[in-house]
C-alpha positions as CSV (number, residue, x, y, z in Angstrom):
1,X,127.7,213.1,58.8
2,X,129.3,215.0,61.5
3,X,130.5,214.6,65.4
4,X,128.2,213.6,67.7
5,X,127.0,217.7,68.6
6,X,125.9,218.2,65.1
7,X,122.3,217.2,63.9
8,X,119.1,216.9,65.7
9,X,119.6,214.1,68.1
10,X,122.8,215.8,69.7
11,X,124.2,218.7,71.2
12,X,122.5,220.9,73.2
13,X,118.8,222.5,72.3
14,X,118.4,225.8,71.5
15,X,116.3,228.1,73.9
16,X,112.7,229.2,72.5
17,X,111.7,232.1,72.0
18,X,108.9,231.2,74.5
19,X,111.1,231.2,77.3
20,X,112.2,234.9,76.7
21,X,110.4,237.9,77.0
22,X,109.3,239.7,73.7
23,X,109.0,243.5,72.5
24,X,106.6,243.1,69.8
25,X,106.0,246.0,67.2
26,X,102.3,245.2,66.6
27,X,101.8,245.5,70.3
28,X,103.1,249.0,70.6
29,X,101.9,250.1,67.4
30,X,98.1,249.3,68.4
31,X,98.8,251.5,71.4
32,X,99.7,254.3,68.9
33,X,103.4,254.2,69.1
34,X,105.1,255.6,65.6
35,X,102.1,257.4,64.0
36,X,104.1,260.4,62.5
37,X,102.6,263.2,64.5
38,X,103.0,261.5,67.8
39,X,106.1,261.1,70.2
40,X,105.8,260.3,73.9
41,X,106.8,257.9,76.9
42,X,105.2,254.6,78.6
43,X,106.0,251.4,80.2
44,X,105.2,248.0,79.4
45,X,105.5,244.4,82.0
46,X,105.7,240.9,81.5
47,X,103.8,238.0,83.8
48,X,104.7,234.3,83.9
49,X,101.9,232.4,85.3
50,X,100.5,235.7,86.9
51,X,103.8,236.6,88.7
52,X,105.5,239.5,87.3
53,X,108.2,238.3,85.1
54,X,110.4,241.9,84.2
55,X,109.4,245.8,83.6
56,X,110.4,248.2,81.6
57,X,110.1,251.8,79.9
58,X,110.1,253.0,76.6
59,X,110.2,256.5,75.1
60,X,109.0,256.4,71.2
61,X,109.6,259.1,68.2
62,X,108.2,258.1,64.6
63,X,111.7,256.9,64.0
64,X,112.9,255.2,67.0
65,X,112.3,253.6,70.5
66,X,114.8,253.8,73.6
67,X,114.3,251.3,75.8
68,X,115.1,252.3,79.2
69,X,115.5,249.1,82.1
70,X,118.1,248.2,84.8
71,X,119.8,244.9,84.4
72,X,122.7,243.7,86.9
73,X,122.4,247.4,88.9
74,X,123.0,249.0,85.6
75,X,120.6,251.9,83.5
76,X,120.2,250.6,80.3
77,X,119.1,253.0,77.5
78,X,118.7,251.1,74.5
79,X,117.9,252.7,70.8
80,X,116.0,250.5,68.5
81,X,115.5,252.2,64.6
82,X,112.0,252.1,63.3
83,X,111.6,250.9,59.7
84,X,108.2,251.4,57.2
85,X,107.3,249.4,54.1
86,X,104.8,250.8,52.1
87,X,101.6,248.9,52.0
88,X,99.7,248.5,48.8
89,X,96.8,250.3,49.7
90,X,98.2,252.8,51.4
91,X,99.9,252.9,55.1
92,X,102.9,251.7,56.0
93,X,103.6,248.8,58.2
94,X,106.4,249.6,61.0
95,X,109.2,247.1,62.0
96,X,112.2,247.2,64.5
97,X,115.2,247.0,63.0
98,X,117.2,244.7,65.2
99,X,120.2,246.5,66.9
100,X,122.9,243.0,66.7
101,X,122.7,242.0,63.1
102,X,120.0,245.1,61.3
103,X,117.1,243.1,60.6
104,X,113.5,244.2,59.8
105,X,111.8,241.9,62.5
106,X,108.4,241.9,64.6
107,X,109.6,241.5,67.6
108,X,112.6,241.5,69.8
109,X,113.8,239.2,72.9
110,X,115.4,240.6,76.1
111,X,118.7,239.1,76.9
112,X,121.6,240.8,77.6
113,X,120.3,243.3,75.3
114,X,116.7,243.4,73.3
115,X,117.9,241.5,69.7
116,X,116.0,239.2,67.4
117,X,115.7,235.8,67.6
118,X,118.5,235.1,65.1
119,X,120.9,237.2,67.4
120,X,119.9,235.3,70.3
121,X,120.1,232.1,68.4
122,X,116.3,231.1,69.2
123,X,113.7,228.3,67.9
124,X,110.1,227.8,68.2
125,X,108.6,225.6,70.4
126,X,106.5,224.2,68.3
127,X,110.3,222.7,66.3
128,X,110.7,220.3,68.9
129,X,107.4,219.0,68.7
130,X,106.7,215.3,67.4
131,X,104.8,214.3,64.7
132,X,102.1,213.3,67.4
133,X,102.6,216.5,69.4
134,X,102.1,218.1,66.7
135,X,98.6,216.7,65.0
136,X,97.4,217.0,68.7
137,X,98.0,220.8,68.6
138,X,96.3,221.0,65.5
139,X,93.2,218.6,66.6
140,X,93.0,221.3,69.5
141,X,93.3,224.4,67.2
142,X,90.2,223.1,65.0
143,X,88.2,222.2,68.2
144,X,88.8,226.0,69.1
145,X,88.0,227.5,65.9
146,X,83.9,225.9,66.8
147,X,84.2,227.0,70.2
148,X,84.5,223.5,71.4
149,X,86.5,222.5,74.3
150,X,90.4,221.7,73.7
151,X,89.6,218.7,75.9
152,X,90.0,215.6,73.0
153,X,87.7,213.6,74.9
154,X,84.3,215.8,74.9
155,X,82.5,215.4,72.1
156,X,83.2,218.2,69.1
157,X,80.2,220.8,69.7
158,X,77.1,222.2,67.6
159,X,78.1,224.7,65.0
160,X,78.4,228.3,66.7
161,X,75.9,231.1,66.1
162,X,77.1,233.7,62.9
163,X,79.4,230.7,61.5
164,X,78.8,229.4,57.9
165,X,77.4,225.6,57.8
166,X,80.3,225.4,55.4
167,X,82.9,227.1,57.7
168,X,81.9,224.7,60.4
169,X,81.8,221.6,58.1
170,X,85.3,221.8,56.9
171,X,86.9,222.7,60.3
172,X,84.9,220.1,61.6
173,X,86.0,217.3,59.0
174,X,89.5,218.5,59.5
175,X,89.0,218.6,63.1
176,X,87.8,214.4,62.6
177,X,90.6,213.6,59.8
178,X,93.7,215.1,62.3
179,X,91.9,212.8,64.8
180,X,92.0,209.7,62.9
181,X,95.7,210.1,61.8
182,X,96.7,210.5,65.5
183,X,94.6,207.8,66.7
184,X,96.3,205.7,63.7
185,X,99.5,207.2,64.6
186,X,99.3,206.4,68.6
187,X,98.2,202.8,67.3
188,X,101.4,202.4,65.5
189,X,103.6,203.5,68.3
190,X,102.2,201.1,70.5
191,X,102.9,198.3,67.9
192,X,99.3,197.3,67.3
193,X,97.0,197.6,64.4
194,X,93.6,199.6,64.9
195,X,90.2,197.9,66.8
């Protein structure tokens, strides 16, 4: 079984990766990062809730990144490795490789240092949801995808111009099936049966 700081109910939680700021590949890459004829410098910043969160620079070669920052009155020059996988249609896609444990990842977490995930020992947010939390989130994701409001209440909106009626029927039945189960599921927490 184990003590009482092993399993899910105790011990402490680990951080998200929401909670940390993230280097994503994809990002740079759209800028044009790594294209094999092209080398150069930039800067990239981070906002939480529209204050600025952290800053820093970044020099890229087709091969590598350096990171440059300042942490604790310290210059910081980090190198991150570039890695390509061949795509099947031709192309390559790019990944970091992480510099704690050698990784092909996405994206990359500022800490002490800029390391995966795994390194920094991070979950998801979406692993702590509940069962409830969790068909809620997925009631609102639906809504979205019609371009109705992620307000449960309003009513779920007329199908949006350029969508397929078929599109719009099946994220609207699963919009309307993830409703009932939570309404069912609320119903049971509360210890009553359904009107």
């Amino acid at each position: 079984m184990g003590n009482s700081n092993s399993g899910r109910w105790g011990g402490t939680r680990k951080a998200t990766t929401e909670s940390y700021l993230r280097l994503d590949i994809r990002y740079l890459s759209g800028k044009g990062c790594f294209r094999s004829d092209v080398s150069g410098n930039g800067s990239l910043s981070w906002t939480r809730n529209g204050n600025p969160a952290g800053s820093i620079g970044y020099s890229f070669e087709p091969d590598r990144i350096t990171l440059h920052y300042r942490q604790r009155d310290q210059d910081i020059h980090q190198p991150i490795t570039i890695s390509r996988t061949p795509c099947h249609f031709g192309g390559s896609m790019v990944w970091f490789l992480c510099p704690g444990c050698g990784r092909r990842v996405n994206a990359l977490y500022a800490g002490s240092r800029f390391y995966c995930r795994y390194c920094h020992k991070l979950g998801y947010e979406s692993q702590r949801e509940g069962i409830l939390d969790r068909l809620l989130r997925k009631q609102r994701k639906c809504r979205a995808r019609i371009g109705g409001s992620e307000n449960l209440v309003e009513p779920i909106p007329f199908r949006p111009k350029g969508m397929h009626w078929r599109t719009y029927w099946r994220v609207r039945e699963d919009a309307e099936r993830i409703s009932r189960g939570s309404a069912s599921l609320m119903w049971k927490m509360m210890g009553r049966s359904q009107p």
